[in-house]
Every structure is written in C-alpha cells, then in structure tokens.
N, C-alpha and C positions, 0 to 999 in steps of 0.2 A: 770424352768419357770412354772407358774402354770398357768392350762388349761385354756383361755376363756369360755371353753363349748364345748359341744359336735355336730358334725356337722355330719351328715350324705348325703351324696350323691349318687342316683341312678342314672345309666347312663344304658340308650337302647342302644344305637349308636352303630356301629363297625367302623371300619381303614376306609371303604370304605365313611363314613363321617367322615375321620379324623379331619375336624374342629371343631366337638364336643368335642372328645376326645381333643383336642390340649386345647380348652375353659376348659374341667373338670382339665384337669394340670394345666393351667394357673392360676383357681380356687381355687384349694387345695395348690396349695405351698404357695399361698398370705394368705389363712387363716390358713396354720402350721407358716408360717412367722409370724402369728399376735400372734400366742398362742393356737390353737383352737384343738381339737382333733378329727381327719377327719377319716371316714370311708366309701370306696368308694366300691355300691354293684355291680356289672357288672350283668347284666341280658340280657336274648337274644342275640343280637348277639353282646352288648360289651362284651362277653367272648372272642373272636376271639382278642381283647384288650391285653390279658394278657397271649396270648401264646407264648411261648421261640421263635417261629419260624418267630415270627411277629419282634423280636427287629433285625432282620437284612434287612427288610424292608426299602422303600425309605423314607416312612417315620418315624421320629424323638418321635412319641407321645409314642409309646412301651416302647424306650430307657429311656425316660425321666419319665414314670408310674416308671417303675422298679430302679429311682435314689430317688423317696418318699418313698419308704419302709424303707429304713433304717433309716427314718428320721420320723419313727414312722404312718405312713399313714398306713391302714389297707387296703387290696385291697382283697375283697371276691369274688368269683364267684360262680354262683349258678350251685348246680352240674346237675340239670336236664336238664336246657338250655345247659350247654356245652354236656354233653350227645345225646340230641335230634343234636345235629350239629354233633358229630361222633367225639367229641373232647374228651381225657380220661386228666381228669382233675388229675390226679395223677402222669401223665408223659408231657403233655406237657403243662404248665404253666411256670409261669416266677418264679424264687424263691422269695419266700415269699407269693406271693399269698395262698389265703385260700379258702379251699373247704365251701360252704354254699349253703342256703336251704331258702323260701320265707316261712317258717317259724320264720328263724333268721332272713329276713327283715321285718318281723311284730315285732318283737319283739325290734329290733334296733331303728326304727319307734317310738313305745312307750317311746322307752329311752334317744332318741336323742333330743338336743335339737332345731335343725334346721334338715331340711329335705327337700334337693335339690333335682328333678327329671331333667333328662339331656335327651331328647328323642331326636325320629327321623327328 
C-alpha cells in the first residue's frame, strides 16, 4: 500500500494520564489503517509509555503501543528524558522502540507532513 504521508506524533503524557496515551493509540492505528506512515516521539514522561515493565500494568495502552510496531509504527524515545527519570533506555524499553534525541524531533518536524502534539 502506498503511504498517504507522513504523520508525526508527539506525546508528553505518561500511564498516569492513560487516556492520552489510550487517544495517541486509538490515533495511530486509524491512520496506519488508512495508509499513513506514523512516527510516535515520547518525551518527558511519555517515556514511562514504552517501558517493558509497564506492558504488565492494569492498564491496556503499553500492550497495545507495542502491537503497532510490527505494523510499521515507529515509537522513539528521547534518551535525555528517559535518563533524567533514572530510566536506561537500552534495557528497559519495550522491543522496537528507538533511542532518540530532540535533535531528531526537529528534524522529523521538518520532514513530516503532519505534526500532532499529545500533551498533559
């Protein structure tokens, strides 16, 4: 299928507003449904989003992040934010996830052609 475009998503939030997170899921799977090529940046404390430790959580939004990667969804975390939190983005992330830099959000920013911010 060929791409609609390129969409990019920033998301603040963590688990503890899981209805952000559960809205950026609900978000990204309607527009890989449609064709669209999503890339989702976790900053601040959506990095707590995409830690291995979180997909056994009550809540559902972890599990369900880490069933869009294989279906091409990019899920980056910035490594300073998960750093300052005490988080080693090298061991405990969810597989797939991507170490990144708000350097590669300015630059994804430039290249995307939509550009969703998901905050607090």
């Amino acid at each position: 299928m060929k791409s609609l475009g390129t969409l990019l998503i920033i998301l603040f939030s963590s688990l503890i507003q899981y209805q952000q997170t559960a809205i950026v899921y609900e978000f990204v799977k309607a527009a890989v449904e449609e064709g669209h090529e999503v890339t989702v940046f976790c900053d601040l404390d959506a990095v707590y989003n995409l830690m291995v430790n979180q997909i056994s959580s009550d809540h559902k939004t972890p599990k369900n992040i880490a069933k869009l990667i294989p279906k091409g969804v990019h899920f980056l975390v910035c490594m300073e934010s998960a750093r300052l939190r005490g988080i080693d983005s090298k061991k405990a992330l969810i597989k797939g996830a991507i170490e990144s830099s708000l350097g590669e959000l300015a630059l994804l920013m430039d290249q995307s052609d939509r550009v969703v911010a998901f905050s607090f």
